[in-house]
Phi, psi and omega in degrees: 000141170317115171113353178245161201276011230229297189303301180351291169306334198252345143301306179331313215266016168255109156319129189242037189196131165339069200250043142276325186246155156281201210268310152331292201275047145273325172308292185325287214282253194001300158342290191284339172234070145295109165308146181328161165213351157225166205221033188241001172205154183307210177222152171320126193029053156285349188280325176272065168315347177220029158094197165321305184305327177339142171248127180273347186257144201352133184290119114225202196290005185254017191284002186248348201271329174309127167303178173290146191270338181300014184280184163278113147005278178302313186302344179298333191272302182306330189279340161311303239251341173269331182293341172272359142270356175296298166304017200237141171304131169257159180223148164325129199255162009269152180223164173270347154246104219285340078050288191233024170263169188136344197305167187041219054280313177243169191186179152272328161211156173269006173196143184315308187287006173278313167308279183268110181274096161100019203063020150235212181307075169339175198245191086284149162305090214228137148063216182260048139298165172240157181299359197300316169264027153219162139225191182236127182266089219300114134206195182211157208263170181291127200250313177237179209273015156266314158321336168288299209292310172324309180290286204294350171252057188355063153269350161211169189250341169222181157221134176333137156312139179290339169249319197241050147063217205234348165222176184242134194247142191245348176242150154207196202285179164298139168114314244198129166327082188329178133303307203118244193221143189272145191251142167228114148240168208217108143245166213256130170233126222274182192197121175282097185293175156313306164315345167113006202269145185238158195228099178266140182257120183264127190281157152221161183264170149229181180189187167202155174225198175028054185288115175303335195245012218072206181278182205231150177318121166318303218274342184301101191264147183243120163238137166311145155220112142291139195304158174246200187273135187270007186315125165099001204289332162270014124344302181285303181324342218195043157253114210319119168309337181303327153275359172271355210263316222260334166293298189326100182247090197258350166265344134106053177287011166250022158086328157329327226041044167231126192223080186268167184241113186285156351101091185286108155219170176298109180267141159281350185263326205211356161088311210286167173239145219237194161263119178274126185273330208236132164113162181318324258223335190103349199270023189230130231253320196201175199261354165280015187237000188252292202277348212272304197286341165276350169274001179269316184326272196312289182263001164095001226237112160302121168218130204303015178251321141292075197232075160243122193272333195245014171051214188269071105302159221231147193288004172293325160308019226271006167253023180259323163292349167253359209272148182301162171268184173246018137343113191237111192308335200270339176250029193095211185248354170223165202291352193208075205262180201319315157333285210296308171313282174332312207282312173296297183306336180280333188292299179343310191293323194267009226243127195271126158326152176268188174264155202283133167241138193043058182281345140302002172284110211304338176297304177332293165326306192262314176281351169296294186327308189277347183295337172303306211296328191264357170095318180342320190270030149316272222268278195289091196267137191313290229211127233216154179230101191300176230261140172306332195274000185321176185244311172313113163310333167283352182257005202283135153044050166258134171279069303160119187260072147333281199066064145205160172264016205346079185235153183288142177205136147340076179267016189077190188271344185276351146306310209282141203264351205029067169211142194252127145256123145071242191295296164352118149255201178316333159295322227235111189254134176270117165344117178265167165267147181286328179327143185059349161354286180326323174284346212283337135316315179303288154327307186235348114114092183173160165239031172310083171219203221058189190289352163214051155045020197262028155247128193274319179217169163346316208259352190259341151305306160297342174296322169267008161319049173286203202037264177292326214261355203276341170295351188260355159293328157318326182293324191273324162307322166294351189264162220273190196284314201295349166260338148340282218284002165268337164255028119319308194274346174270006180277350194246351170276334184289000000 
């Protein structure tokens, strides 16, 4: 944990220093993600957010969906060729397409784009919507000292329900039993502004029902998750740690009250412990370790870097545990061996920040100010210059606006799931980024966000801002509607 003398050693042992650039471009790239100090014009190449790679190409509903335009030809052809596995339906085994059965037993969904609907932004289950881009997430605190000892040499990032795993799945196979069905109530809490303007918040509860498998471990805590927007992501992979490291106060020693935290894991490719980047919670070190775990999760699909064939069911299961795999010998040992894997993490990786829209607009403009003015770039730090050494040429040495620190942070009690991942306790949420923020109606057609969708739209999201983050939610609540709506409108221009 941060702050014990174990994380310690294991900060120590992360470069805290540009060791990518020479001492010029160190200079340099210090120059360039200088935070703003004026508001009276964009700033150089704000309009391109995600570097060379930005898509520049029309707002509609493919607007999150594109790739980086810096690829290659060829990388044009691998990124096609992982989005149709991203999309493609998994099945039940035994099937006549032996290719693509393996789905569950149990699972959430049957393909990734069910999830991330268009590369962007899940749902809660509103109306006849369905649950497929939100679930619950299962875990318990450690009962022995090798469980302890496993969380703390981050070989897991939680630990499981002893029957219904690590996540809770509402779908299965023909045959075979759901876990069951996930319950949402919601009360309405009403929130006054400084103008006198008033606002409801909705609390939600969670719960389960029709449980298939019996009762769920008394000790079992549910935390909500909704896919979040996949933008940028290898982009975010290959941002120098030395700079994410460089945000980091967890003793809040300048005082500010923001005491954000790095986010410790385990990479699977090299055994070292790294910086985690990727999941609400941070626990996850690259995004072939973000897709590997959704494909054992979400759908159930065994991969060598995850190779449970059998997804999260648990020998507590057993007739789930008794069911064929889609494992086939002639294509390797798991339902999604390294092609399909290389190919999804390649799509994952490319899929291009969209472009800045009207960044010269005087509203625009004036709500940049206050998003300063108000402490936001605490948390949301604008813009980063990613690592030379990047292994894609297209992600090296790009200037690129995220607006997160992706760091763990005390977001309060009105947030908090009290359930601990890997570094992450009950409280502590990793800054998400903002790049594409804007879109997510056109997209996705909805305004749903934090990590369970219980805010409907921007201002009620800032709204649940407590812990670290609650004086800047009081600047904002305090502010009159019309400086609201500007800086509203420049939170809908990223």
């Amino acid at each position: 944990m941060a702050g014990s003398p174990g994380a310690a050693g294991e900060l120590a042992g992360l470069p805290h220093t540009r060791d990518d650039l020479s001492q010029k471009d160190r200079k340099r790239v210090e120059h360039v993600v200088e935070p703003a100090s004026s508001f009276q014009a964009a700033e150089k190449f704000e309009v391109m957010q995600g570097g060379a790679g930005t898509s520049t190409k029309l707002v509609n509903r493919d607007s999150l969906s594109h790739f980086n335009t810096n690829l290659t030809f060829e990388e044009e052809e691998t990124f096609k060729l992982g989005n149709a596995l991203f999309r493609k339906l998994w099945v039940s085994s035994p099937s006549s397409t032996l290719a693509s059965d393996g789905l569950g037993p149990l699972f959430n969904a049957r393909a990734c784009q069910s999830c991330h609907i268009k590369d962007g932004r899940g749902h809660p289950p509103e109306g006849a919507a369905d649950a497929t881009s939100m679930f619950l997430r299962l875990a318990r605190p450690a009962r022995t000292d090798e469980e302890r000892q496993a969380l703390e040499d981050h070989l897991v990032a939680s630990l499981p329900d002893p029957v219904y795993g690590g996540q809770f799945q509402d779908l299965a196979v023909p045959g075979l039993k759901s876990e069951g069905k996930m319950v949402i109530d919601y009360r309405e809490q009403p929130v006054e502004l400084g103008d006198g303007m008033r606002v409801s918040l909705r609390q939600p509860s969670y719960s389960v029902s029709d449980l298939g498998f019996g009762p769920l471990d008394p000790e079992t805590t549910l935390s909500p998750r909704m896919t979040p927007p996949m933008t940028g992501m290898g982009l975010i992979e290959v941002i120098h740690p030395a700079d994410i490291l460089a945000h980091a106060d967890p003793d809040d020693q300048d005082g500010d009250g923001v005491s954000g935290r790095v986010a410790l894991a385990r990479d699977p490719a090299t055994g070292r412990i790294v910086i985690g980047r990727f999941g609400w919670k941070a626990q996850n070190a690259t995004v072939r370790q973000q897709a590997s775990g959704a494909f054992a999760g979400d759908i159930g699909i065994s991969t060598p870097d995850v190779p449970t064939s059998h997804g999260d069911c648990t020998p507590g299961q057993t007739a789930c545990m008794d069911l064929p795999t889609g494992v086939q010998a002639g294509l390797g040992d798991t339902e999604a061996p390294d092609p399909v894997m290389d190919l999804v993490t390649f799509y994952s990786q490319n899929l291009a920040a969209p472009a800045r829209r009207d960044v010269d607009d005087k509203t625009v403009l004036a709500g940049k100010e206050l998003f300063y003015n108000l402490g936001c770039t605490a948390c949301h730090t604008p813009k980063y210059v990613t690592s030379r050494e990047a292994q894609n040429p297209a992600h090296r040495f790009q200037l690129i606006w995220p607006y997160s620190d992706f760091l763990l942070h005390d977001m309060g009690e009105g947030l908090a799931d009290g359930q601990q991942v890997g570094v992450a306790n009950g409280r502590e949420w990793r800054t998400p980024p903002l790049w594409g923020v804007g879109l997510t109606e056109v997209v996705n057609g909805h305004t749903f966000f934090l990590h369970d969708g219980r805010a409907r739209n921007l201002t009620e999201a800032i709204l649940w801002h407590g812990g670290e983050a609650q004086a800047v939610r009081d600047g904002f609540a305090a502010l009159d509607k019309t400086d609201r709506d500007k800086l509203l409108t420049f939170l809908e221009s990223l």
